[in-house]
BALOBA-1460 file (C-alpha; in Angstrom, 3 decimals):
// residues 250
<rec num="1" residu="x" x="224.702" y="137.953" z="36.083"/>
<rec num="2" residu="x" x="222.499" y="140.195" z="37.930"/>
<rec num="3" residu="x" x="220.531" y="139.344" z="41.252"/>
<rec num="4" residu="x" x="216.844" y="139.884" z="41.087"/>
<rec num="5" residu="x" x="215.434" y="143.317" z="42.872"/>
<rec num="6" residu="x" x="214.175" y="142.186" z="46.558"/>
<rec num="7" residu="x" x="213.067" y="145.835" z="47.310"/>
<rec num="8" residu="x" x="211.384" y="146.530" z="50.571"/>
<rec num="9" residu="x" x="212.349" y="143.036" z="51.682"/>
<rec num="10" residu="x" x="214.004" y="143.242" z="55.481"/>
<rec num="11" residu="x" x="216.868" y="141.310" z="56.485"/>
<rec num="12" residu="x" x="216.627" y="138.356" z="58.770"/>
<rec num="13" residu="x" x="219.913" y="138.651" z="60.104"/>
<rec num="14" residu="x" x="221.714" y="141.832" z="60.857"/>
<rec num="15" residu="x" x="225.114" y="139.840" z="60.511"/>
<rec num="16" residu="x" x="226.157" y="136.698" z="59.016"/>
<rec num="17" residu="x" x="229.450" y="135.136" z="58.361"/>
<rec num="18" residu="x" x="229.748" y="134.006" z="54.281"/>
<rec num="19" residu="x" x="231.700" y="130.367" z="53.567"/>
<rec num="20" residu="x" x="232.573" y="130.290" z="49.761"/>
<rec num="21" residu="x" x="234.525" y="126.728" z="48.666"/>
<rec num="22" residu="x" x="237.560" y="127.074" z="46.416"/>
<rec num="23" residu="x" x="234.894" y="125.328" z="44.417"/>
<rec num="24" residu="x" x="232.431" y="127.660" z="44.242"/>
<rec num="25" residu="x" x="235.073" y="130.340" z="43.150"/>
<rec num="26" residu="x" x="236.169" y="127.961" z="40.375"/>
<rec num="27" residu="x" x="232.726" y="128.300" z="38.382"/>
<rec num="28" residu="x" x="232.546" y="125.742" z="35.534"/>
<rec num="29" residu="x" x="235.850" y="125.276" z="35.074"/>
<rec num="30" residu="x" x="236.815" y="123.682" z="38.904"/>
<rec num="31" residu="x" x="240.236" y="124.832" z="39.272"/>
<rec num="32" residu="x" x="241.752" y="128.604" z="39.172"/>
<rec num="33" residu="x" x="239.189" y="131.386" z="39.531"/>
<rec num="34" residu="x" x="236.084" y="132.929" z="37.292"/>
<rec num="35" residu="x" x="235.875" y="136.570" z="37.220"/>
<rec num="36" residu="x" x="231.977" y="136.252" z="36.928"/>
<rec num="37" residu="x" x="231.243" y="134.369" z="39.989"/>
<rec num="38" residu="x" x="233.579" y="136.838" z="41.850"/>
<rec num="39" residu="x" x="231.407" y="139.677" z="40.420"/>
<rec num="40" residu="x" x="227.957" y="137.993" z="41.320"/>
<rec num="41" residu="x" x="229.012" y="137.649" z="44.500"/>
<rec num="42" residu="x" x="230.750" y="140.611" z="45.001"/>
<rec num="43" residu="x" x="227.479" y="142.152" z="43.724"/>
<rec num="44" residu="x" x="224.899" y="140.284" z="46.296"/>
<rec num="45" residu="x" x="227.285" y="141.111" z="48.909"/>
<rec num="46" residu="x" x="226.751" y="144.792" z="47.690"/>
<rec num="47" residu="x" x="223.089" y="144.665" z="48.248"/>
<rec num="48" residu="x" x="223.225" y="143.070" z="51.341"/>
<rec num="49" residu="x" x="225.362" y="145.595" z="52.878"/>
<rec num="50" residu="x" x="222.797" y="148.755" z="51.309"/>
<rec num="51" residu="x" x="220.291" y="146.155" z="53.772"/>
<rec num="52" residu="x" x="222.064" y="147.092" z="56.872"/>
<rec num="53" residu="x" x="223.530" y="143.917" z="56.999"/>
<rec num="54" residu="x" x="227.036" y="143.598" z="58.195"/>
<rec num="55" residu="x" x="228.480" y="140.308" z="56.193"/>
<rec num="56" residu="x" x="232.085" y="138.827" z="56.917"/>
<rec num="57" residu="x" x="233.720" y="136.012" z="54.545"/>
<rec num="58" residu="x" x="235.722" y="133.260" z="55.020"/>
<rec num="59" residu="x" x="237.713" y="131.135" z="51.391"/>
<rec num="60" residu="x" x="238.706" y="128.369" z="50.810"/>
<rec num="61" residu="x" x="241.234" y="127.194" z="48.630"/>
<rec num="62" residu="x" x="240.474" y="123.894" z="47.166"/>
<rec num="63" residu="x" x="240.617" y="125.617" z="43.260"/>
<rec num="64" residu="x" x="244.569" y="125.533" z="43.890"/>
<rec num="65" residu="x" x="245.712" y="123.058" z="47.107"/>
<rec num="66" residu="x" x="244.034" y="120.705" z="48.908"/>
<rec num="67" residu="x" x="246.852" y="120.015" z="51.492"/>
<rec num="68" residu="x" x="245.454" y="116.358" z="52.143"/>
<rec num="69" residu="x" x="245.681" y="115.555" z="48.541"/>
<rec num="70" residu="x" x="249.064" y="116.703" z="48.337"/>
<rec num="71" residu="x" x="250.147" y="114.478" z="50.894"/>
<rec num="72" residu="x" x="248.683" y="111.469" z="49.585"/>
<rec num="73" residu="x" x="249.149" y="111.956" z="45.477"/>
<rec num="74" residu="x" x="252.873" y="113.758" z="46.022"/>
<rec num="75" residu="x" x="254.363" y="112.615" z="49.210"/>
<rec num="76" residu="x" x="254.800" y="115.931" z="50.707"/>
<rec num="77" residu="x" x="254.564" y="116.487" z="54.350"/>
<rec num="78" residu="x" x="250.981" y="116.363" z="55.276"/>
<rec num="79" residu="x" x="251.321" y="119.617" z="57.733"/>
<rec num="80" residu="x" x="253.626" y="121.313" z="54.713"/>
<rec num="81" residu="x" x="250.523" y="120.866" z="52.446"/>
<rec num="82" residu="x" x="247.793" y="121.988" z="54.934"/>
<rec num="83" residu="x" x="250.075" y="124.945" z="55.394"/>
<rec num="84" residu="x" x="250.304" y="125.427" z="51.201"/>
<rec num="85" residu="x" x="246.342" y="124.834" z="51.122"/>
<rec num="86" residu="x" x="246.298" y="127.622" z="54.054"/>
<rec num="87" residu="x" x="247.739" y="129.898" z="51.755"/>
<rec num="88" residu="x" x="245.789" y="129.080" z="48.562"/>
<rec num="89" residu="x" x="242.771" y="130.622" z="50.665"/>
<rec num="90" residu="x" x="244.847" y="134.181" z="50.571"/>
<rec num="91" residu="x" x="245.131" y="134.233" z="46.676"/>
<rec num="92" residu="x" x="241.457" y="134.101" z="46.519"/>
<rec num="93" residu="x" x="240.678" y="136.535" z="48.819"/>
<rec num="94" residu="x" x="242.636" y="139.195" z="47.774"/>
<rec num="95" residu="x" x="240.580" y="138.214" z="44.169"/>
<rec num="96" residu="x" x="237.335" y="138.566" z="46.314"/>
<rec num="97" residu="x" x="238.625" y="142.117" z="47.776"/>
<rec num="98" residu="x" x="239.651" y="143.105" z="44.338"/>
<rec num="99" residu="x" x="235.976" y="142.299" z="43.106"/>
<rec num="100" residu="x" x="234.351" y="144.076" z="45.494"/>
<rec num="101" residu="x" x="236.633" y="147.136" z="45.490"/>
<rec num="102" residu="x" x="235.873" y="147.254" z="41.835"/>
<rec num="103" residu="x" x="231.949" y="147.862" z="42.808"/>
<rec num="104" residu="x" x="232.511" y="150.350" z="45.131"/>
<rec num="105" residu="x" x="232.574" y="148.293" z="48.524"/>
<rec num="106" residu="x" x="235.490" y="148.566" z="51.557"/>
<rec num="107" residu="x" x="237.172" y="145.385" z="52.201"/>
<rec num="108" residu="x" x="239.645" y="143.868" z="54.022"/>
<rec num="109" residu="x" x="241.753" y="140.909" z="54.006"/>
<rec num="110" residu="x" x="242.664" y="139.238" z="57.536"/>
<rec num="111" residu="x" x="245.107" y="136.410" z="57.595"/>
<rec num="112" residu="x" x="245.595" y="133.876" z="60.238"/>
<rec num="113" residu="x" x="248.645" y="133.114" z="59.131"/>
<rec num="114" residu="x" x="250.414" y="136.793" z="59.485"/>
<rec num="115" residu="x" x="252.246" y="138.523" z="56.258"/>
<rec num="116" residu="x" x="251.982" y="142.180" z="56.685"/>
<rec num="117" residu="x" x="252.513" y="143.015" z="53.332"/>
<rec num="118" residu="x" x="249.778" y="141.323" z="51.731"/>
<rec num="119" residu="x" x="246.969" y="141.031" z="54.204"/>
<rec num="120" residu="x" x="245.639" y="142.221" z="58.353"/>
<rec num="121" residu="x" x="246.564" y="139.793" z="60.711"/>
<rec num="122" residu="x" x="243.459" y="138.140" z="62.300"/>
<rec num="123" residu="x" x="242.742" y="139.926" z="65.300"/>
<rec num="124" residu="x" x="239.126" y="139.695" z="67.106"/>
<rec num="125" residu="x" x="238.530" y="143.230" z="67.874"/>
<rec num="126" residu="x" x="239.499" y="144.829" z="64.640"/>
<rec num="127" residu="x" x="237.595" y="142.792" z="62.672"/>
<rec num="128" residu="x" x="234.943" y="143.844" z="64.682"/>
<rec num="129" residu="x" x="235.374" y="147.544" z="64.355"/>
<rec num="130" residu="x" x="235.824" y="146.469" z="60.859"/>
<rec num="131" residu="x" x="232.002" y="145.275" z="60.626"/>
<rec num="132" residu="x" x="230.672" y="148.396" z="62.742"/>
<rec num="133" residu="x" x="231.800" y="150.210" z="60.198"/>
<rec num="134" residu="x" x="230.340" y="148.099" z="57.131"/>
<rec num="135" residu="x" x="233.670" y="146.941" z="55.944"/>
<rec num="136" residu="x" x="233.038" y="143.865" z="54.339"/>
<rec num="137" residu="x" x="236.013" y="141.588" z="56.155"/>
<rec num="138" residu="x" x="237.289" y="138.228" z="54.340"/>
<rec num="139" residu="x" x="238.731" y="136.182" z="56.700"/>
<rec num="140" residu="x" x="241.830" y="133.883" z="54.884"/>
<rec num="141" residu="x" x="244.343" y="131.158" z="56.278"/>
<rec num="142" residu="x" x="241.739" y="128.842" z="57.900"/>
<rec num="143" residu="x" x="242.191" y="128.299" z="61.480"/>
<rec num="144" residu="x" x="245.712" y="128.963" z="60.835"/>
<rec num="145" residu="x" x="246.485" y="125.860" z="61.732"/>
<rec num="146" residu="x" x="246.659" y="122.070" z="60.289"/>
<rec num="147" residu="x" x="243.770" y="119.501" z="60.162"/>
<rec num="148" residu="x" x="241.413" y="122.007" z="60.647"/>
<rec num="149" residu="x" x="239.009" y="122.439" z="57.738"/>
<rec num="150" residu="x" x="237.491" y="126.231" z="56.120"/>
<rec num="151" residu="x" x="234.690" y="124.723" z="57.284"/>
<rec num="152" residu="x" x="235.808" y="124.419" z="61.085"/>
<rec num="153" residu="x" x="237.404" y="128.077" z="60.659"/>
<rec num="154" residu="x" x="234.075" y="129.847" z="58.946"/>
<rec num="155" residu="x" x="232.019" y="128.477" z="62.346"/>
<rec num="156" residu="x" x="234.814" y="129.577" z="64.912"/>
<rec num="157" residu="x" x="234.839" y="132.871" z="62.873"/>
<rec num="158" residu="x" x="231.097" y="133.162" z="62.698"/>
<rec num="159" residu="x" x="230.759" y="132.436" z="66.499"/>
<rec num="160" residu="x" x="233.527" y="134.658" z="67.281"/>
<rec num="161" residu="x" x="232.388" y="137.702" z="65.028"/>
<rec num="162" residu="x" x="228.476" y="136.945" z="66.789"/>
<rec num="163" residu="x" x="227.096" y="136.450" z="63.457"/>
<rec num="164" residu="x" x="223.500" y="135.322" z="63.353"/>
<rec num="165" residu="x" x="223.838" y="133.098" z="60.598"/>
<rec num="166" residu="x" x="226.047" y="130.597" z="58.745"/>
<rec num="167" residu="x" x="225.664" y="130.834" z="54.770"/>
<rec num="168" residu="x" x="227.368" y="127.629" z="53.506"/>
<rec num="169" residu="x" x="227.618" y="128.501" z="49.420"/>
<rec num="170" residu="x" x="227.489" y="125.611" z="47.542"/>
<rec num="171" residu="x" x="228.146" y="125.092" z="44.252"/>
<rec num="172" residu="x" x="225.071" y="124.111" z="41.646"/>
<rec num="173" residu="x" x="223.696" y="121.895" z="44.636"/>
<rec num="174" residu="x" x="220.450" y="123.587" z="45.826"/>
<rec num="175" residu="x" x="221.096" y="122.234" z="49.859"/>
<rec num="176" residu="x" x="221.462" y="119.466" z="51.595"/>
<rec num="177" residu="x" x="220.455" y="115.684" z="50.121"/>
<rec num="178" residu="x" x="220.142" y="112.854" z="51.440"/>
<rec num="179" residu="x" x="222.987" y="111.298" z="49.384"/>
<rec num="180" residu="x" x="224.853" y="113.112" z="46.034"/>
<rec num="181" residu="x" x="222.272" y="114.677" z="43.759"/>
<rec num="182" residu="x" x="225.079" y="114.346" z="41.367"/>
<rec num="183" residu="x" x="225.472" y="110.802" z="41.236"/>
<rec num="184" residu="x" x="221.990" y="110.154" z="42.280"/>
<rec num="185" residu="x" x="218.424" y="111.640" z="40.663"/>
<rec num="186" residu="x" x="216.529" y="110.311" z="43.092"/>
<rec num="187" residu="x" x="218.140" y="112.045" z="46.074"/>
<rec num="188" residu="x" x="215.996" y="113.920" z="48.219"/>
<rec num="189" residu="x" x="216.753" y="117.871" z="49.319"/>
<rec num="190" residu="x" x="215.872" y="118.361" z="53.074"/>
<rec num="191" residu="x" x="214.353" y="122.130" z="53.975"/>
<rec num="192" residu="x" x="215.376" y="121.928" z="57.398"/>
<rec num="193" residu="x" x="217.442" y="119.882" z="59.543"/>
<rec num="194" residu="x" x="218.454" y="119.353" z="63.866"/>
<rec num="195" residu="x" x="222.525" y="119.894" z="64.121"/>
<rec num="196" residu="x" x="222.479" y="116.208" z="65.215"/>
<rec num="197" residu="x" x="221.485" y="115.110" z="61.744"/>
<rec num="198" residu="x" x="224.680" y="116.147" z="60.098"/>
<rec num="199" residu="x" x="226.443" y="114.276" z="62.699"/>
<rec num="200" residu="x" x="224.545" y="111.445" z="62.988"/>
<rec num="201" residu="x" x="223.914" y="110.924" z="59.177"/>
<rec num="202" residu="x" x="227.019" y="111.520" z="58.072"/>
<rec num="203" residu="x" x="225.526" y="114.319" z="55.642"/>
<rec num="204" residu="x" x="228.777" y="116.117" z="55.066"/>
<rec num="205" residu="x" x="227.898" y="119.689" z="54.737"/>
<rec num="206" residu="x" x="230.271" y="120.602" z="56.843"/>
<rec num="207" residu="x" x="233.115" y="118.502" z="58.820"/>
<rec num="208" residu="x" x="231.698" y="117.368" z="62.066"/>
<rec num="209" residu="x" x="233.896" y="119.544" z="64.125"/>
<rec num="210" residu="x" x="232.162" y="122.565" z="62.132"/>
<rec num="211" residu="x" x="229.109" y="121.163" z="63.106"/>
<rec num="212" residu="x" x="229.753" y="120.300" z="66.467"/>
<rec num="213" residu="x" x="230.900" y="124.358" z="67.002"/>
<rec num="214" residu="x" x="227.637" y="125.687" z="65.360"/>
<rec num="215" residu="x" x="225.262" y="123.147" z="67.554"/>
<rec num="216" residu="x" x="227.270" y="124.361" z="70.933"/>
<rec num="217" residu="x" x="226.433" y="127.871" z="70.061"/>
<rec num="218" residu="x" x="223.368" y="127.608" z="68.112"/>
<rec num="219" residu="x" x="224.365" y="128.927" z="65.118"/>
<rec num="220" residu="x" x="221.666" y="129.179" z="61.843"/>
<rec num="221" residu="x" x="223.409" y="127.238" z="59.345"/>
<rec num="222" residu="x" x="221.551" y="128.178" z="55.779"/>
<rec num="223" residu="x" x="223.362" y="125.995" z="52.875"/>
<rec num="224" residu="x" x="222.348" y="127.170" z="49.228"/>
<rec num="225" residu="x" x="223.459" y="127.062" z="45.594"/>
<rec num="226" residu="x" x="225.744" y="130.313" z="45.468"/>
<rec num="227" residu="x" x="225.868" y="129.863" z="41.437"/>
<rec num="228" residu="x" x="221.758" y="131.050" z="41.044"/>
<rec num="229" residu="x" x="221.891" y="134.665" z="41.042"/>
<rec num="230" residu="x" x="220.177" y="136.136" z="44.024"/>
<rec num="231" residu="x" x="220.386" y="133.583" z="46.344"/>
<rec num="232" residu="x" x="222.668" y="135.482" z="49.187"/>
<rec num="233" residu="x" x="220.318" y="137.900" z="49.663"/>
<rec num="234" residu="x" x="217.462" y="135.625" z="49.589"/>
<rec num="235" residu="x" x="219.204" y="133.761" z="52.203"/>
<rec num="236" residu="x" x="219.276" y="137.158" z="53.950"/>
<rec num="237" residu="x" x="216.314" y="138.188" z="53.880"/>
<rec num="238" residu="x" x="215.267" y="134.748" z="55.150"/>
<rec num="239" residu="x" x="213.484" y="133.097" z="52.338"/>
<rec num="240" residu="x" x="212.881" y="129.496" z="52.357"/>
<rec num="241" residu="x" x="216.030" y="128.270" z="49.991"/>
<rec num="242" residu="x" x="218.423" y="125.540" z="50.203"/>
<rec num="243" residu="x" x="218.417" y="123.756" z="53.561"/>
<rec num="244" residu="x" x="218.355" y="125.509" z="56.881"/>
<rec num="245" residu="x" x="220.273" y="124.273" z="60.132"/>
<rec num="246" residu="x" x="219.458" y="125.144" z="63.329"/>
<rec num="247" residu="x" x="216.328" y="126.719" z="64.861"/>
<rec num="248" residu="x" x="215.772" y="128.848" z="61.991"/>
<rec num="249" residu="x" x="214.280" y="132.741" z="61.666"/>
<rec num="250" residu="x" x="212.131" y="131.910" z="58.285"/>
């Protein structure tokens, strides 16, 4: 699966901060991991970095735990399965990092939750210095804490790493409807939307503390179908795809 040239085309953002669902990393076959959507977008990520463009990552894990579900289908401990969902996010990026570091790219794995042996702790200033010097850095663990959604921990990571854009990956949904284009034909994709219309029509792109974080800071939000080949560096290089969040640099 091979992304389309965009030669000559300059980035719109210098840095931006991926989000990739558990889902998206599933492919077709929703739980586990598929080796080609780990190449695709190991491969975008590639081109985006020849760009100039300094891109950090944050996984979830929702292809192995969901902690809430845990809790509710299994009886375990609801913080014990946040905590098991926290570290479902580490399996798949160490497969991310082993993509990538197939093509040729640096990465590096930084954990909120610390285990020295398999990953960098989480610490602001390295991961800087790892971006300066076009390390492509996947941030795992979430927040590192319960309750807190990938979601809520890609915008803190984003804000904290001064990205200039939020790319919410989606899976095989083009952006942001105004109810499930999977359940519903008729739904309607909106090109742009204010911060306040997540919150106040209950759009779920994102949790609302996600979006609450990315409105305080005025954070571009761009949310696009990961699965189409090319679409990370189209969202790059600022072309009108998917839905865009925020005051926008189209």
């Amino acid at each position: 699966m091979d992304a389309p040239s965009m030669t000559g085309q300059r980035p719109a953002y210098t840095r931006i901060l991926l989000k990739l669902s558990g889902e998206a990393l599933a492919g077709e076959g929703g739980t586990f991991f598929d080796p080609n959507v780990l190449r695709l977008v190991a491969t975008e990520v590639r081109d985006i970095t020849a760009r100039g463009v300094q891109a950090a990552i944050v996984v979830g894990g929702g292809n192995f735990v969901r902690g809430s579900d845990l809790s509710k289908r299994l009886g375990i401990d609801e913080v014990t399965g946040h905590t098991m969902g926290m570290l479902a996010t580490v399996i798949n990026g160490l497969a991310l990092m082993d993509a990538m570091e197939q093509i040729g790219l640096v990465a590096r794995v930084m954990s909120s939750i610390e285990m020295h042996q398999v990953a960098e702790p989480y610490i602001r200033r390295r991961a800087l210095r790892h971006l300066e010097k076009g390390r492509v850095t996947i941030f795992v663990a979430g927040t590192g804490s319960p309750y807190f959604s990938t979601d809520t921990a890609a915008a803190l990571r984003a804000i904290e790493m001064g990205a200039d854009a939020l790319l919410m990956a989606k899976k095989g949904v083009a952006g942001v409807y105004d109810k499930d284009p999977r359940q519903h034909p008729d739904a309607v994709m909106f090109t742009h939307l204010d911060y306040m219309d997540i919150l106040n029509r209950d759009l779920r792109v994102m949790d609302a503390t996600a979006a609450a974080l990315c409105k305080d800071n005025n954070m571009d939000i761009v949310v696009f179908d990961v699965t189409r080949p090319g679409n990370i560096t189209r969202a790059v290089v600022g072309e009108a795809i998917g839905t865009l969040v925020g005051s926008g640099r189209r």
